[in-house]
N, C-alpha and C positions, 0 to 999 in steps of 0.2 A: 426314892431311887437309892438302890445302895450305891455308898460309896466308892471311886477305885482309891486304893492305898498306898502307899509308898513303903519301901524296904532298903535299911541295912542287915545286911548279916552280920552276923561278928561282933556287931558293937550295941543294938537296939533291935528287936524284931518289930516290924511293922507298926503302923499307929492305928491301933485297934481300938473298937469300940463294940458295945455287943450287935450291931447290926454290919460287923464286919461276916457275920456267919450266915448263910444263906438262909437258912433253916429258920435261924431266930427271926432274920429278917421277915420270913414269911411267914411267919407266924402272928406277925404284927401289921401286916398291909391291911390296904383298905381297899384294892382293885381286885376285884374277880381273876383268880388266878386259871387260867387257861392251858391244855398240853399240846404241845406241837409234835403227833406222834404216838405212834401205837405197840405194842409189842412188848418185850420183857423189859426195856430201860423203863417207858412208863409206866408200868405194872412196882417196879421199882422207887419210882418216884411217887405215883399215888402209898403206897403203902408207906413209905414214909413220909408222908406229908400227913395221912391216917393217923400214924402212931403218935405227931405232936399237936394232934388236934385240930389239923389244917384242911378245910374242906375246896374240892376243884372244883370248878364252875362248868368249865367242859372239853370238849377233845376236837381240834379240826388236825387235820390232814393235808397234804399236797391235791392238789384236784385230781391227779390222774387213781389214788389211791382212798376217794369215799366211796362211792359208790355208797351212800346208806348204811355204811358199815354199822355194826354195836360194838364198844369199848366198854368194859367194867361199868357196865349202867348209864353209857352216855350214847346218845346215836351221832358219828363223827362228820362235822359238816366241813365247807370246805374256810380259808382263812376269811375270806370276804363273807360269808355268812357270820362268823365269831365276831367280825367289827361290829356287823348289824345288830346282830343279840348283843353285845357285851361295851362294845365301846373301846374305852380307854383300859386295857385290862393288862397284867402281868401277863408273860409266852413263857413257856419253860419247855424247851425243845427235850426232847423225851427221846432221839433216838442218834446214835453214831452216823457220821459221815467224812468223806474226804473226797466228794464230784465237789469240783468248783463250783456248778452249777448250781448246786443247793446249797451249798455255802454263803452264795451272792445270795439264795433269795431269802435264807436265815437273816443276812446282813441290811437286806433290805425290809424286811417283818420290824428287823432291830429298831432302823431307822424311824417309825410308827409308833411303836409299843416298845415300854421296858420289858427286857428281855433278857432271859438267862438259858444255861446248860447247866444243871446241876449236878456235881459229878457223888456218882454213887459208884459203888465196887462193882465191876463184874463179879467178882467172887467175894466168899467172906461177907460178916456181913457189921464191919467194922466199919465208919463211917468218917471222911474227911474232914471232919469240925473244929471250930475254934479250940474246945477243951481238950482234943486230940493233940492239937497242933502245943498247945500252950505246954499240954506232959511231956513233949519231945522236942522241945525247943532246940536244947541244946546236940541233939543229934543230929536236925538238920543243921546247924551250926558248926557241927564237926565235918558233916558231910560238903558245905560251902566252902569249909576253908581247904580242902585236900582237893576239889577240883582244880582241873590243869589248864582251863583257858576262861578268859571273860565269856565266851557265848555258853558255855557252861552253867557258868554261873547266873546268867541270864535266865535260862533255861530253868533254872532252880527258883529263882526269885519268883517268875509269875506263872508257873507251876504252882506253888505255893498257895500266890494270888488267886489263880483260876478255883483253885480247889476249895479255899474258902466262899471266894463270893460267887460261882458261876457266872463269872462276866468273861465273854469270849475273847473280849479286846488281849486279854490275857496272854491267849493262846494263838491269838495272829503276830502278837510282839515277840516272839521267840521259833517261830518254824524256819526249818531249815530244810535241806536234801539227803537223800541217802549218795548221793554224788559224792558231796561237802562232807559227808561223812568219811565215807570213803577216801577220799583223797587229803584231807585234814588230820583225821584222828586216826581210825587202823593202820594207813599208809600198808595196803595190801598188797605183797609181794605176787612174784611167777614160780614161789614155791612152797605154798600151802598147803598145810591138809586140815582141808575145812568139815567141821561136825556141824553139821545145822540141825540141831533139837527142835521140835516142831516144824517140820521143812512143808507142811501144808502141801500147797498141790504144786509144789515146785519152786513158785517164784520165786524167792528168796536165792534159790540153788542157780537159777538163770541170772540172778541181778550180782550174786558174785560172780559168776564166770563173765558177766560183760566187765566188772570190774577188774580186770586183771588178763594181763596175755597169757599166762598159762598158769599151771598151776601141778600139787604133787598129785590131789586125790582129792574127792567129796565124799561124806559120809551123812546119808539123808535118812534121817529116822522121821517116821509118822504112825500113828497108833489108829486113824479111824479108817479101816479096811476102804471104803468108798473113795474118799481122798488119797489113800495109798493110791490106788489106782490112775489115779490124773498124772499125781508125780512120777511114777514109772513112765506114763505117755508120755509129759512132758520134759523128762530126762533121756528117755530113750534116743539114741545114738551119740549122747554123749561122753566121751571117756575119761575112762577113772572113775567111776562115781558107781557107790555102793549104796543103795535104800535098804532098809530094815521098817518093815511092819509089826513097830511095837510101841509100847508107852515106857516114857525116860521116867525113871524117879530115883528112889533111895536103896531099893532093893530088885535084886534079881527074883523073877520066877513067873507068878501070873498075879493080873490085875482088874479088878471090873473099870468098866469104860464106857460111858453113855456116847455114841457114836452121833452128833447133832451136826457135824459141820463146822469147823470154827469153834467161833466164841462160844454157843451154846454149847461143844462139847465139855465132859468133864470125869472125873476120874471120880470113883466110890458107887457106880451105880452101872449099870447097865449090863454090855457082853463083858467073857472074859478073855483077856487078849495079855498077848507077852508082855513081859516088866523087862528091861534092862538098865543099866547105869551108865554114864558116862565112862565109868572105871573099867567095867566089863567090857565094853566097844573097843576102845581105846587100849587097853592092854599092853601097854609100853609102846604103843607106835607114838610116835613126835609129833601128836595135831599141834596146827601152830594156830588156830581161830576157830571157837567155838561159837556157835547163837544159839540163844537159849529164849524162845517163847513159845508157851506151853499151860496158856490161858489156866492162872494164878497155881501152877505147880512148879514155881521156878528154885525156891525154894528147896525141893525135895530133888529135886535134881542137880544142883548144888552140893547139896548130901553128898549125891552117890557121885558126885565130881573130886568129893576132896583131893584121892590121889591123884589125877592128872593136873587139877588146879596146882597145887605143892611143886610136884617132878616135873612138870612139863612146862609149866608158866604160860598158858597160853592169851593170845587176843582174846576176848571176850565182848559179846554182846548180850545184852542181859535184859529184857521187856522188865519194865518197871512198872506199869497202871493197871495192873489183875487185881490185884489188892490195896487198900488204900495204905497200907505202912510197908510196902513195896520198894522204896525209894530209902528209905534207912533201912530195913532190915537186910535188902540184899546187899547192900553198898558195906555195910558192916558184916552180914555173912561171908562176903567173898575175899575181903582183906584182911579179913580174921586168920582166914587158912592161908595166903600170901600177900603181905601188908607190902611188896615191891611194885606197886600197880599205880601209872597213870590212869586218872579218875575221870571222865567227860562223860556232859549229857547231851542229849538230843532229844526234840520233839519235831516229827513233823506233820504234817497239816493234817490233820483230826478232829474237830468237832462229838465227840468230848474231850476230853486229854488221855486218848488214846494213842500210841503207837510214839509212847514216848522212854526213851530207852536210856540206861548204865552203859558207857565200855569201859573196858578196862585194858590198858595197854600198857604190857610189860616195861620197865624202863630207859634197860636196854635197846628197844627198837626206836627212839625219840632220838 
């Protein structure tokens, strides 16, 4: 069983040993290792469990979702089939979620079988590891100590934890709300002009405006034309609120865009569809709270944010788990170009350590 570990920051990182790293850990078991889950996370995880010489034993599923299926050469049965063949064997839950319902019955599989979430990049193809973690020690070490509350910091510590060993307990000890968010950390005014980068099919654009009795203006950018479409439906007779059908990055003009939906969507391949910047949008108007997720292009829209980040100082929210060096590189990109920024994090409830986020809050507004 791998171990759970304890953390100081600041003074000693964690008590590590080499079965502190998921990977090595499985590398070394002796239980039939098992996928809980089909599709590109375990397509992900098989492939890297491939490359360090780690072979799976087999693939079940939710019962509503075998049917017989085929998976990478395995035919997927349902979990009480896998005890029958397998026994006592490792689960490595292979796919994202946030239904409580599947949550409990991940948590209940847990309670049976050891059990993990191995966290792999959505994007990039850089990898969460001990030797990872050991070369940047010291920058999450910068980044613990510039956070501006203990749940923060929390938030950082088994973040960390989750991301070495895949033990979920990780990530149930640190979830919070977009409420607590809201009302803790932005402390979001009735006179905003909010930029939602990635604004998807709206929601984000709906969960500020319940947040807040009124406000200056919205400004909703979305690049995959089909999801543009919900957001207009879904914003439609709201006022103030301006969408733009395009992709945010570093440069103005035109950009390829593989249109998937979501997380599978991505930039360097597909249609080609309009580029703008944060700076180009914005154009000296006063946005006072930007959010920025844009499945691992956050980064490059940061770029094209400098001057409004600089002259305008704005709120920020910033998706940190696209990529696995996510978490120091924006944290240090974005105070790079204005170092006056209260620093908080957040995770909330995800399965893997998904939808877990940077802000950044002016200091003034505290």
């Amino acid at each position: 069983m791998l171990p759970i570990m304890s953390a100081v920051f600041g003074v000693i990182i964690l008590n590590i040993d080499v079965n502190s790293d998921i990977w090595q850990y499985l590398a070394g078991a002796d239980k039939p290792i098992v996928l809980y889950g089909m599709g590109n996370g375990a397509d992900k995880i098989i492939d890297r469990l491939g490359s360090l010489g780690i072979g799976v034993a087999g693939v079940f599923a939710s019962d509503e979702f075998v049917r017989h299926q085929q998976f990478r050469g395995f035919t997927v049965c349902s979990y009480a089939d896998a005890k029958r063949t397998f026994g006592d064997m490792i689960v490595l839950v292979a796919f994202g979620t946030f239904r409580s319902d599947v949550i409990e019955n991940i948590r209940r599989i847990g309670a049976e079988q050891e059990l993990y979430a191995p966290d792999v990049p959505a994007y990039g193809s850089e990898y969460f590891t001990l030797s990872y973690y050991r070369e940047n020690e010291l920058r999450f070490e910068r980044l613990y100590d510039r956070l501006a509350d203990e749940q923060s910091k929390n938030v950082l510590r088994h973040t960390v934890l989750y991301k070495l060993t895949g033990k979920i307990e990780h990530l149930f000890a640190c979830e919070s709300t977009y409420d607590e968010a809201n009302r803790n950390v932005l402390l979001l005014g009735n006179d905003e002009l909010y930029l939602d980068i990635g604004a998807y099919n709206g929601d984000t654009v709906l969960q500020f405006a319940d947040a807040v009795d009124s406000y200056r203006g919205v400004i909703a950018v979305e690049p995959d034309r089909k999801t543009y479409r919900k957001l207009a439906l879904n914003t439609d007779g709201m006022r103030d609120v301006q969408i733009i059908n395009a992709a945010v990055g570093d440069r103005v003009g035109e950009i390829r865009f593989s249109s998937r939906g979501g997380r599978n969507s991505s930039v360097g391949e597909g249609e080609t569809v309009a580029s703008v910047t944060v700076d180009s949008i914005c154009d000296g108007r006063d946005v006072t709270y930007i959010k920025i997720d844009v499945e691992g292009e956050e980064a490059a829209v940061i770029s094209g944010a400098t001057k409004t980040i600089a002259d305008k100082h704005p709120k920020m929210l910033v998706s940190a788990y696209h990529r696995s060096g996510d978490i120091v590189d924006l944290f240090e990109q974005i105070t790079n170009i204005h170092a006056d920024y209260d620093v908080y994090m957040r995770h909330y409830r995800y399965i893997p350590c998904w939808d877990t986020n940077l802000y950044f809050v002016p200091r003034c507004v505290k």
